[in-house]
C-alpha positions in Angstrom: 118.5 131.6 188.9 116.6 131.5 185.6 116.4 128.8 182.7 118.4 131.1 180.7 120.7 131.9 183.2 121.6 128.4 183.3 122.0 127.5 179.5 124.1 130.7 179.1 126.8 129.0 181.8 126.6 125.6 179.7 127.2 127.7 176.4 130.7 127.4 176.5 130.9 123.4 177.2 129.4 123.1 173.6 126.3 120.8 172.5 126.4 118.3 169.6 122.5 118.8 169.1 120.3 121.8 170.9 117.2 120.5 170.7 114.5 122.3 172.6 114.7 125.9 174.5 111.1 127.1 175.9 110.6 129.2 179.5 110.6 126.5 181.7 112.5 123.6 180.0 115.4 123.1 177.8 117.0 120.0 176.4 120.6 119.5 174.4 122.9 116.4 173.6 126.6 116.4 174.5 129.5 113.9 174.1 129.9 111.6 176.6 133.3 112.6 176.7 132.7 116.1 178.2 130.7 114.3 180.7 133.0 115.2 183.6 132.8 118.7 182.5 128.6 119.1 182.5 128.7 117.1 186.3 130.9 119.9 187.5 128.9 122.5 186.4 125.3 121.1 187.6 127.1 120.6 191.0 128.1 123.7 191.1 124.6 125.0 190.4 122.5 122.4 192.5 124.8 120.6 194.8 125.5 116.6 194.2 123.5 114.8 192.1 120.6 113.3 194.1 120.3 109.9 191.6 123.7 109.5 190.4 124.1 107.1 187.4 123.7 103.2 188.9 121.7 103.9 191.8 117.8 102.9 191.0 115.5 106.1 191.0 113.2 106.7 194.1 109.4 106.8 193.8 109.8 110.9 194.5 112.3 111.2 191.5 110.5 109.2 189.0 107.2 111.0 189.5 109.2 114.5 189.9 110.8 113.1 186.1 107.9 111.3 184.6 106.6 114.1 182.7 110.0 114.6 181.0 110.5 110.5 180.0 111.3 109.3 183.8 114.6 108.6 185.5 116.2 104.9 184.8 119.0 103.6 187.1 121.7 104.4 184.3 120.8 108.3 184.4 121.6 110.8 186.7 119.7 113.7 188.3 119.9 116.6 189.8 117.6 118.6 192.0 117.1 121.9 193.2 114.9 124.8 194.5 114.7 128.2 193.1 112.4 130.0 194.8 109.0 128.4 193.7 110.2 126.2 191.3 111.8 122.8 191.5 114.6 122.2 188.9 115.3 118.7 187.2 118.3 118.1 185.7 118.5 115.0 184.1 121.5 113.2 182.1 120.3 110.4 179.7 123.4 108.6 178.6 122.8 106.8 174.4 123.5 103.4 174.1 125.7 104.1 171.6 128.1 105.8 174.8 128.5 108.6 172.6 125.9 110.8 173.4 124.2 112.2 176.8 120.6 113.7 176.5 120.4 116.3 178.6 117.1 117.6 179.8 116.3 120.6 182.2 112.7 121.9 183.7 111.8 123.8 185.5 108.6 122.6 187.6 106.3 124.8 189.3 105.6 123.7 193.4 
């Protein structure tokens, strides 16, 4: 599965804010109340999340993240393999609990 492939299943879930869409990394903001919604679909996708929100990040998962801002115990990630590529999925929750940063990439082994 492609990057595109990917943000054209999350089309319909709407985005308050589309931010960035480039080959191998994408990133939009949602509503924290359509959270359940995007968890669904990622699982679907890649399986359980692998850091779910609360759980401190591993050394592996905040180097696999640090390019993209890291992983914090209050975010959640997902990870898969596509073929030659590992893909990231994190969920960066606003202190405001309005808003979830989403951020996808798509990292070459």
């Amino acid at each position: 599965m492609e990057l595109r492939e990917i943000i054209e299943k999350f089309k319909t879930l709407g985005a308050y804010e589309e931010r960035s869409f480039a080959d191998n990394y994408c990133e939009v903001v949602f509503y924290t109340k359509d959270n359940d919604r995007w968890i669904k679909l990622f699982t679907e996708i890649l399986g359980p999340a692998i850091k779910p929100a609360g759980i401190a990040p591993s050394e592996e998962d905040a180097e696999l993240t640090k390019e993209y801002g890291g992983i914090r115990a209050n975010q959640t990630l997902f990870k898969g393999i596509m073929g030659n590529t590992v893909v990231a999925v994190m969920f960066w929750p606003w202190q405001d609990e309005v808003r979830i940063t989403l951020k996808i990439a798509f990292i070459a082994m």
